[in-house]
DRENZA-594715 format. One record per residue (C-alpha): residue in one letter; x, y, z. Coordinates in steps of 0.2 Angstrom, whole numbers, padded with zeros to 4 digits, always signed. Each point is the difference from the previous one (the first is absolute). Layout:
! DRENZA-594715
aXYZ
...
! end
This chain:
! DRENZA-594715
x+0290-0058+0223
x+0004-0014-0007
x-0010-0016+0000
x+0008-0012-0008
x+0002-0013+0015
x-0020+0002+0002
x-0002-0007-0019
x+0012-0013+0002
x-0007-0006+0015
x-0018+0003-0003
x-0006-0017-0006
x+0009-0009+0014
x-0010+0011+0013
x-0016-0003-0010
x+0002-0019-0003
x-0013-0009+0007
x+0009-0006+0017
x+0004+0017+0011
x+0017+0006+0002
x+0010-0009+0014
x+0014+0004+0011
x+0016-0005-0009
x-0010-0004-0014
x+0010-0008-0013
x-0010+0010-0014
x+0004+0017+0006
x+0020-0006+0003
x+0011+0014-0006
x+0015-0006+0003
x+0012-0013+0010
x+0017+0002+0004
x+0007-0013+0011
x-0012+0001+0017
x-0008+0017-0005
x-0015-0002-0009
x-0008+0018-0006
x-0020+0000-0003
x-0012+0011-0010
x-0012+0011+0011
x-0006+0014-0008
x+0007+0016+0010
x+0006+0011-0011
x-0008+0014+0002
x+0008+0016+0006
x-0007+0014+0009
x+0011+0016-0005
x-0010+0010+0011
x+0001-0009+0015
x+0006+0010+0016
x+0004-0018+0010
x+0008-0015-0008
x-0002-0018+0012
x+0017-0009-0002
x-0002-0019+0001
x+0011-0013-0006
x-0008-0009-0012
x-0020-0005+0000
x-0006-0015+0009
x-0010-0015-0004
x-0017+0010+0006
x+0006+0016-0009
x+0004-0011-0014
x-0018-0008-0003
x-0011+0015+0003
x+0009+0010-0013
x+0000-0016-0012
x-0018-0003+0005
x-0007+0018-0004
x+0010+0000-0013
x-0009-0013-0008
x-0016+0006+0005
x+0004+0019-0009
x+0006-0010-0017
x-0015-0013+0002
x-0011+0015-0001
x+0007+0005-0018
x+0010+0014+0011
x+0018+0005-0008
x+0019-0003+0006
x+0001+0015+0007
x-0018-0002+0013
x+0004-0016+0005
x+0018+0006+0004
x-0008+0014+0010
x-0014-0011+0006
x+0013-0011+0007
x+0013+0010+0007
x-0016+0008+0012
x-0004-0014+0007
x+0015-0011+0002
x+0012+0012+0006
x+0002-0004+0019
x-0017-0009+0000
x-0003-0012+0012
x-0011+0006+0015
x+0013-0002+0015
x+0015+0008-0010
x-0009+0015-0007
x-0006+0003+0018
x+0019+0000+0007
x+0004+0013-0013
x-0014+0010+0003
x+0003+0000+0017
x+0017+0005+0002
x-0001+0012-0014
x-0013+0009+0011
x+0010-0002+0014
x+0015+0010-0009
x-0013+0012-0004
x-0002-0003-0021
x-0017+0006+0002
x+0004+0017+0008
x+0013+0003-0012
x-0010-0002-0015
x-0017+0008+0008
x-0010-0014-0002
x-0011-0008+0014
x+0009-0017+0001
x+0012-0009-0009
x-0011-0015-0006
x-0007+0014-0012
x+0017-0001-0012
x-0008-0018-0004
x-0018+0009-0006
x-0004+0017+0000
x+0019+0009-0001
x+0009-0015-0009
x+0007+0011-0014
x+0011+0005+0016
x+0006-0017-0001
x+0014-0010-0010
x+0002-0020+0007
x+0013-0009-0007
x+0015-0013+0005
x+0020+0000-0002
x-0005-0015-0011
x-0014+0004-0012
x-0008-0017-0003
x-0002-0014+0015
x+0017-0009+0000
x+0001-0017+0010
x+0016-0011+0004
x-0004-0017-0002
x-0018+0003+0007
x+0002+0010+0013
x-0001+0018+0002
x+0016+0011-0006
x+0002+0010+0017
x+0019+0008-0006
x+0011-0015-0004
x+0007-0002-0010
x+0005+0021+0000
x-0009+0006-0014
x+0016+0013-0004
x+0013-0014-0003
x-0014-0013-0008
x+0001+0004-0018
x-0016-0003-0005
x-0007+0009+0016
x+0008+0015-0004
x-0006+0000-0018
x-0018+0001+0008
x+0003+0012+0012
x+0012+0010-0012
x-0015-0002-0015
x-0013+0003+0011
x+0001+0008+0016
x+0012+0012-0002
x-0011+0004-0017
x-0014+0003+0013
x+0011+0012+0011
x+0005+0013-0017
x-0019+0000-0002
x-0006+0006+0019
x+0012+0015-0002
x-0013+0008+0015
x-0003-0015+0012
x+0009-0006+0015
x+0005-0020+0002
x-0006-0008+0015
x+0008-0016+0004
x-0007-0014+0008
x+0011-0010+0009
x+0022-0002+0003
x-0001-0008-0017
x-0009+0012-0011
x+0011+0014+0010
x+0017-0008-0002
x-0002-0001-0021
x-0009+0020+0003
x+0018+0004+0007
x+0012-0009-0013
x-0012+0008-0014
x+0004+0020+0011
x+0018-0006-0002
x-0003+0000-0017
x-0006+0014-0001
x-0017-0007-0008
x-0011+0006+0016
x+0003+0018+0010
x+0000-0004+0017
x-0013+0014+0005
x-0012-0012-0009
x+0001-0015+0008
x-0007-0006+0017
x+0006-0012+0009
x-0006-0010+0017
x-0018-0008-0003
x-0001-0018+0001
x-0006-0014-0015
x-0020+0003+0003
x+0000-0019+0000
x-0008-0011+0011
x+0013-0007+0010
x+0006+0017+0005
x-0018+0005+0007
x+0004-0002+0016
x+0015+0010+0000
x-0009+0012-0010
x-0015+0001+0011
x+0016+0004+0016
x+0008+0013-0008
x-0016+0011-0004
x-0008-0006+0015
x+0004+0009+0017
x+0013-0012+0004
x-0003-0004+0018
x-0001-0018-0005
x+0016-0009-0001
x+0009+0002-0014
x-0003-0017-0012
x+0015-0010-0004
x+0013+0006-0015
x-0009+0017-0002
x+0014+0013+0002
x-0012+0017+0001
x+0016+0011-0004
x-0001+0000-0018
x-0017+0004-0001
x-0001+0014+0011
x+0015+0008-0007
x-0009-0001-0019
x-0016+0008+0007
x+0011+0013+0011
x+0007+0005-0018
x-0015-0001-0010
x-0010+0011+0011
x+0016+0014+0004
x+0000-0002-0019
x-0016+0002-0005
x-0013+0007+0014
x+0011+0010+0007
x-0008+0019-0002
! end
């Protein structure tokens, strides 16, 4: 593995003021609106089983990795811990959103299918099980808000170099794991990339919502007992399909 982003960026991260969100030190690179930044989540996993599909990583994602980051290198660690270091602990962090995903991966039955006791344990004991990552490697923002899909990261030419250079880098190296997608955004790129025959449809599974915390509600509906109304915009089809097939496909005996 390669660490050359880690190097370039590790005297930024170690600078006496911490890493911020969009911080201007860690910019990797501004096209018009879209600014790209350096967090460090490069490290694959090529013996994962699952890989989390996200769209790109958020502003807490974004400073947990950048933050262990800098405490592995502050600690005369190399490149290659801290990019490890980081990858643990910023992929998906944030208490709410890793508690969405680990509830609607029990709910589809994760755990079951890859005989563990509960799905929390692909974040500690069985995360060599595990392979994290985003369409888009490194946290992009438009303007200074959140990229959430627009512009369309096939047509956008410096979108598609990252998800070209990096993602689909990511899916030649997982040759064993399946591709969970969270949310219509993640699933609609997952699709276009099956089309182009970079992704086997048998390996990708689609339904599960964006573990964030606006959709915990909906979230907490659909793998509830649903005698509650059902909340506003949440459209339990989708969803229900995905886990129909997931479990047809893989805890069937």
């Amino acid at each position: 593995m390669k660490t050359s982003l880690i190097d370039k960026y590790s005297s930024a991260l170690c600078e006496k003021t911490p890493p911020l969100v969009r911080d201007p030190r860690l910019l990797m690179e501004k096209i018009g609106d879209i600014n790209i930044y350096y967090a460090p989540f490069e490290c694959i996993n090529p013996d994962a089983r699952v890989v989390l599909v996200g769209i790109t990583p958020g502003p807490t994602q974004m400073i947990n990795a950048n933050n262990e980051a800098r405490r592995t290198l502050q600690a005369g660690k190399s490149g290659m811990e801290a990019i490890r270091a980081a990858k643990n602990v910023g992929a998906f962090s944030g208490e709410l959103l890793r508690r969405n995903l680990i509830n609607q991966l029990n709910h589809w039955g994760f755990h079951d299918w890859l005989g563990i006791k509960d799905s929390s344990e692909l974040f500690s004991t069985f995360r060599h099980m595990l392979h994290t990552t985003s369409l888009l490697r490194y946290p992009v923002f438009i303007k200074e808000n959140d990229y959430r899909g627009t512009p369309d990261m096939i047509k956008n030419p410096l979108l598609r170099k990252y998800l070209f250079e990096n993602f689909v880098i990511e899916v030649e190296a997982l040759k064993n794991a399946v591709f969970v997608g969270l949310g219509p955004q993640v699933q609609k790129i997952l699709e276009r990339l099956i089309q182009e025959r970079i992704l086997e449809s048998n390996r990708v599974i689609g339904g599960m919502l964006h573990p964030s915390g606006n959709c915990t509600y909906r979230i907490n509906y659909l793998i509830g007992d649903r005698s509650t109304p059902k909340p506003h915009a949440t459209n339990p089809l989708p969803y229900d399909i995905g886990r129909r097939k997931f479990q047809e496909q893989f805890l069937s005996t």
